[in-house]
N, C-alpha and C positions, 0 to 999 in steps of 0.2 A: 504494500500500500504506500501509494507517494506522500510524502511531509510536506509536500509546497505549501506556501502559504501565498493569498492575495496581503496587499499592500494595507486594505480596509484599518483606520485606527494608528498611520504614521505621524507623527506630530511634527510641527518644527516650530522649533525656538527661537530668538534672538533677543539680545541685550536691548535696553532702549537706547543707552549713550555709549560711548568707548569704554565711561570707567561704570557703570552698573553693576549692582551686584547682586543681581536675580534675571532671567531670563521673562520675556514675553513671549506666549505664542500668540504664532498668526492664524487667520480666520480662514476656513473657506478653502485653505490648498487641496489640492486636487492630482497634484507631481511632484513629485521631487526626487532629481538623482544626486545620490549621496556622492562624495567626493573621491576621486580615480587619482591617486599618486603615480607618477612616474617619473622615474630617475634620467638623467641627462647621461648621455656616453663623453665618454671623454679620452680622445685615442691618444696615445701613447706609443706611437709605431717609432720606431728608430733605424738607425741604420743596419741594425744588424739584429733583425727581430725576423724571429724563427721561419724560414719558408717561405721569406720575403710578402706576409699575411699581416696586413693590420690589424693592431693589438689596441684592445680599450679598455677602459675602467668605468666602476659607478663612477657617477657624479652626484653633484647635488639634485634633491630629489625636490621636485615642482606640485602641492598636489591639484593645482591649477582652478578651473571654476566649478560653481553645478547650481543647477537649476532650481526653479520650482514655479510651477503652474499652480494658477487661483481663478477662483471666480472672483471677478472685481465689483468690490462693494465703495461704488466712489465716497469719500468722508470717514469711512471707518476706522476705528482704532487702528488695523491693520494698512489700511490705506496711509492714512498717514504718518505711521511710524515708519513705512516704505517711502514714503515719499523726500521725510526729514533725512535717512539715512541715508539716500543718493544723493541729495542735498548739501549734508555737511563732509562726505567721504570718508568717515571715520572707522575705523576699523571696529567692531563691535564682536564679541561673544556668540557663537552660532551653536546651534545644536540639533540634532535630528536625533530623534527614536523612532527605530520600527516598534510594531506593534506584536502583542504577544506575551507569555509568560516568562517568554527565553530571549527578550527584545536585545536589542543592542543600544547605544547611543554612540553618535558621532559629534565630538564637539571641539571647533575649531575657530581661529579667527578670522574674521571676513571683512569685504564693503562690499558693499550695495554697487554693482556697475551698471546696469540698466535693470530701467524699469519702465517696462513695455506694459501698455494697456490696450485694449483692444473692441469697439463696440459694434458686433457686427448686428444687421440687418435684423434677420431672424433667429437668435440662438443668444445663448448667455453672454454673457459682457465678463472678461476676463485678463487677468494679466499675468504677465513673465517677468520672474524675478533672474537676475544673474547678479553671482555673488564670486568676489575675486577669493578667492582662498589666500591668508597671507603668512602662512605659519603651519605648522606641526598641526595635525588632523589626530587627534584621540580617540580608538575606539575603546570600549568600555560596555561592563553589563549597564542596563540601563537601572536607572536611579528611581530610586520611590519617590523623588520630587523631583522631576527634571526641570524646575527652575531656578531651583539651588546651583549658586555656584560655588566653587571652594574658596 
């Protein structure tokens, strides 16, 4: 019997300001891809490296951006805590939890890099959050208060 799970009940956090010292969540997400690390090569080839085969090393590891899709509730707490954080650029507190008894959390430092709203015609009115990743990405079991921060 397969263990998959749907996504149903993933949260996501963030700080209000740079220096906060509790997490907000936002309203209404509907997506979110947690953050994808990957490491930079860094070749090292010399003159006299083995089979004349270039030769590389880790480098510094990048864990770069990630998403999250919302229904857009224009004026909402969540609207405008999104709005101020593109705003002032600050680097803020991020957290994700999957859902579950066995959940994880992911909690990392971020800015807000765009914030895409969308009003189409006929269907829900919505927006895309991208978030720069600017630091060490934590996974962790997930917290009995994931607004707490240490």
């Amino acid at each position: 019997m397969s263990e998959a799970q749907i996504g149903y009940g993933t949260r996501f956090f963030m700080a209000a300001t740079a220096d906060a010292s509790a997490l907000t969540k936002l309203a209404e997400i509907t997506s979110v891809t947690p953050p994808e690390e990957s490491v930079a090569e860094v070749e090292v080839t010399h003159y006299e490296s083995p089979g004349r085969t270039r030769e590389f090393i880790a480098g510094l590891a990048d864990a770069g951006s990630t998403t999250i899709e919302m229904n857009w509730i224009p004026g909402s707490d969540t609207d405008t805590l999104l709005s101020e954080a593109r705003a002032d650029r600050a680097v803020r507190t991020m957290r994700i939890v999957t859902p579950g008894d066995d959940g994880v959390q992911f909690t990392f430092p971020a800015y807000v890099s765009g914030y895409t709203r969308s009003l189409p015609l006929d269907d829900r009115m919505t927006a895309s959050v991208t978030l720069r990743i600017a630091g060490q990405v934590v996974e962790a079991a997930a917290a009995s208060d994931p607004t707490v921060l240490p």
